[in-house]
C-alpha positions in Angstrom: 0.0 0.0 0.0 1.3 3.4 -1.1 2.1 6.2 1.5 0.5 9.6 0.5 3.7 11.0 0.7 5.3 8.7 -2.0 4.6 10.9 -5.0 6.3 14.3 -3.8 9.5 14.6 -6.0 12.9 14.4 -4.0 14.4 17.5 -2.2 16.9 18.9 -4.3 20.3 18.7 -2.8 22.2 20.7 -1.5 25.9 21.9 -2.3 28.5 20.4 -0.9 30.3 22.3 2.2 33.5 21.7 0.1 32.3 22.4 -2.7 31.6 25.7 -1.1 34.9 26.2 0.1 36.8 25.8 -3.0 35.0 28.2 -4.9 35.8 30.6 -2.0 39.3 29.6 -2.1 39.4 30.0 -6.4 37.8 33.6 -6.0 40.5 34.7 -3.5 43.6 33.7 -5.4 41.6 35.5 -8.8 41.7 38.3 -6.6 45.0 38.4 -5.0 46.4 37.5 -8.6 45.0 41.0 -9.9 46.0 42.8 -6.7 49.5 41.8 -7.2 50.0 41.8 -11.5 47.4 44.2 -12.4 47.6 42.9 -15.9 44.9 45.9 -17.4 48.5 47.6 -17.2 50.3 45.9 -19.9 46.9 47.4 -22.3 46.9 50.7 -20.5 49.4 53.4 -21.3 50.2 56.7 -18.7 51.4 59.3 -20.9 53.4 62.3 -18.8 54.9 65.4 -20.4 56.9 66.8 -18.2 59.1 70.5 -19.5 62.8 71.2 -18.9 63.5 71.9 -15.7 64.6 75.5 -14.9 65.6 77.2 -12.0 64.1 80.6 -10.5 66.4 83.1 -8.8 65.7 86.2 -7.1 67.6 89.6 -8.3 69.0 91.9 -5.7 67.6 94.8 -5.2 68.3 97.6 -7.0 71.0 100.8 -5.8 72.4 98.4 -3.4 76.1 97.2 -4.7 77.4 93.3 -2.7 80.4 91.9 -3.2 81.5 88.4 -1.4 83.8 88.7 1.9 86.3 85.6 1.2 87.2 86.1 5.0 83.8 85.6 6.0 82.4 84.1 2.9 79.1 86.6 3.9 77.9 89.3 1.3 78.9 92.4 2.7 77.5 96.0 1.5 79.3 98.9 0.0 79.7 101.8 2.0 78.9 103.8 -0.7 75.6 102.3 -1.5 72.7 103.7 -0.8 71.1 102.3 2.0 68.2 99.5 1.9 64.6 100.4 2.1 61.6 98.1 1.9 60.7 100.0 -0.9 63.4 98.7 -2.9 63.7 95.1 -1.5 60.6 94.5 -2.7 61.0 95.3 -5.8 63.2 92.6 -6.4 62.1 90.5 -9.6 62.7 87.1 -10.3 64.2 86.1 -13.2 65.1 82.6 -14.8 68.5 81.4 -14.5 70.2 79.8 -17.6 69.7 76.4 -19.3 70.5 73.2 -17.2 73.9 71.9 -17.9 74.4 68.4 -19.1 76.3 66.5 -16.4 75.6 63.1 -17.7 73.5 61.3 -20.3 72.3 57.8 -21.4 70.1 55.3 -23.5 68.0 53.4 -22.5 67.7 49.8 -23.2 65.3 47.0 -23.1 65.6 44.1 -20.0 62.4 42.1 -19.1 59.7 44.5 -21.1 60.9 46.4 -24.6 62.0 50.0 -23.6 63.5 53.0 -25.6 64.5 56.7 -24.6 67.2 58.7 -23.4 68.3 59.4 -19.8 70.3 63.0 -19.2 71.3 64.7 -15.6 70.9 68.2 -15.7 72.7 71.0 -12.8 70.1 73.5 -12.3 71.4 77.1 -11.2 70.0 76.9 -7.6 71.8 73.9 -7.2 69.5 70.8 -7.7 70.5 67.9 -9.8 67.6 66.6 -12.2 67.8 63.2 -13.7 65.1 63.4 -17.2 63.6 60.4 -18.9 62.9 61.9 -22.1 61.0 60.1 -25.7 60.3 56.9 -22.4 58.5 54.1 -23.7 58.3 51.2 -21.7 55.8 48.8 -20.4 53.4 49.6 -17.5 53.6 47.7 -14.7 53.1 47.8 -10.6 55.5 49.5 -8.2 58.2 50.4 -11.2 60.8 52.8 -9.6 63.1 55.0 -10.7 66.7 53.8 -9.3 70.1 54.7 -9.9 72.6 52.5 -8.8 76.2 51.0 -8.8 75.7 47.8 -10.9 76.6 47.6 -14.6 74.1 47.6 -17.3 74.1 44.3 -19.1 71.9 43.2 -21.9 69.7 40.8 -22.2 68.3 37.9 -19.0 71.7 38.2 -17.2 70.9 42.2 -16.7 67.6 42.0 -14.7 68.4 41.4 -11.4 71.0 42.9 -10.8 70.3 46.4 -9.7 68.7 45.4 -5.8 72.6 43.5 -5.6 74.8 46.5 -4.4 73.9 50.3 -3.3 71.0 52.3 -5.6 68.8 55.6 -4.5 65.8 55.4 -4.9 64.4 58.7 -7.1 60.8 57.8 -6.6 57.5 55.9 -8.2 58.3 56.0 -12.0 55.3 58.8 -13.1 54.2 56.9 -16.3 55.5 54.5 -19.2 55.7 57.2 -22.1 56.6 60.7 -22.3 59.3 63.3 -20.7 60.0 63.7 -16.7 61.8 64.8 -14.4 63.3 63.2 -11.0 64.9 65.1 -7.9 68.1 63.2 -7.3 68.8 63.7 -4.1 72.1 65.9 -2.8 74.1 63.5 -1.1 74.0 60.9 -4.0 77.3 60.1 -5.4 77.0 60.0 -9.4 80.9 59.2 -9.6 79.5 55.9 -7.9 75.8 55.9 -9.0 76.5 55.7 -12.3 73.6 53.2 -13.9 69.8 54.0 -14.0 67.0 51.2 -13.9 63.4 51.7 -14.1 63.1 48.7 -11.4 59.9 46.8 -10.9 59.9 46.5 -7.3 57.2 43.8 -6.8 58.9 41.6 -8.7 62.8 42.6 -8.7 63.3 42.7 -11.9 64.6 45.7 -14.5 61.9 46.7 -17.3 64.5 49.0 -18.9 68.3 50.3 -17.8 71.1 52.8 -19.1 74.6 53.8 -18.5 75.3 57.5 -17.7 78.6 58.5 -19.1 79.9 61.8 -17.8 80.0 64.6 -20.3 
């Protein structure tokens, strides 16, 4: 004798609790792959176009005649001058020093990711040194710095790790994969020693592009 309940139609069933958990696990290493690669880079181009640098320097002001004390090395004021007002101080009006002058330069060539443009070091008039990436192509990619360092420049495999090895400065976050910038080296770095450039992918240690400076 059939049980009323016979004809009902089965309960469907439900997923597994490991089934569950290794979809959670697939979607978290999906994730954490695209954190850490960001591959929409390699398809994405950040174009910056930077000017020569140039430096800004105050004139002194007018009717007021210094000359350099090499006793004191302080500017001292001619007695004949007439004497400072706040009238004329504040008509002093900047004007812009000369060109940068070359103290290095380089090309760039490719390491792990196909990369072109010249590298120059510049002396600004108010004393600042200025490294310039200039026609940069290169590959976009995460954390790529700008380094200069003391290891040689080496084509091909055998040149991309080896810029972490001995001492580099960092210059900062490279600002975008094509077009002219400009980088702050900083004064206490040695370019007698620091002679080599490497825009350094920092995630993965490895050198998307490098160049020699030769001294000019």
């Amino acid at each position: 004798m059939r049980r009323p309940d016979d004809d009902r139609e089965p309960a469907p069933r439900r997923p597994s609790r490991r089934r569950s958990w290794l979809a959670l696990g697939a979607a978290v290493v999906v994730a954490a792959a695209l954190v850490t690669f960001q591959p929409w880079k390699l398809v994405v181009d950040e174009v910056v176009d930077e000017g020569l640098p140039v430096a800004v320097q105050a004139t002194a002001p007018s009717g007021v005649a210094e000359s350099l004390d090499t006793a004191t090395r302080a500017p001292v004021t001619s007695a004949t001058a007439a004497p400072t007002t706040s009238a004329s101080t504040s008509s002093a009006s900047p004007t812009v020093a000369s060109d940068p002058r070359v103290l290095a330069r380089g090309t760039l060539i490719s390491h792990e990711h196909a990369t072109s443009g010249t590298v120059v070091v510049l002396a600004l008039a108010d004393g600042r040194r200025i490294l310039r990436l200039q026609d940069l192509r290169t590959s976009n990619g995460p954390d790529v710095k700008v380094w200069l360092s003391d290891a040689p420049v080496r084509p091909g495999s055998d040149g991309w790790r080896v810029f972490d090895d001995g001492r580099y400065a960092d210059l900062g976050s490279l600002k975008g994969n094509v077009g002219n910038q400009n980088y702050v080296i900083p004064a206490d770095v040695d370019l007698a020693t620091l002679s080599s450039l490497s825009l350094w992918c920092d995630r993965f240690d490895v050198s998307f592009g490098a160049a020699t400076l030769a001294p000019v």
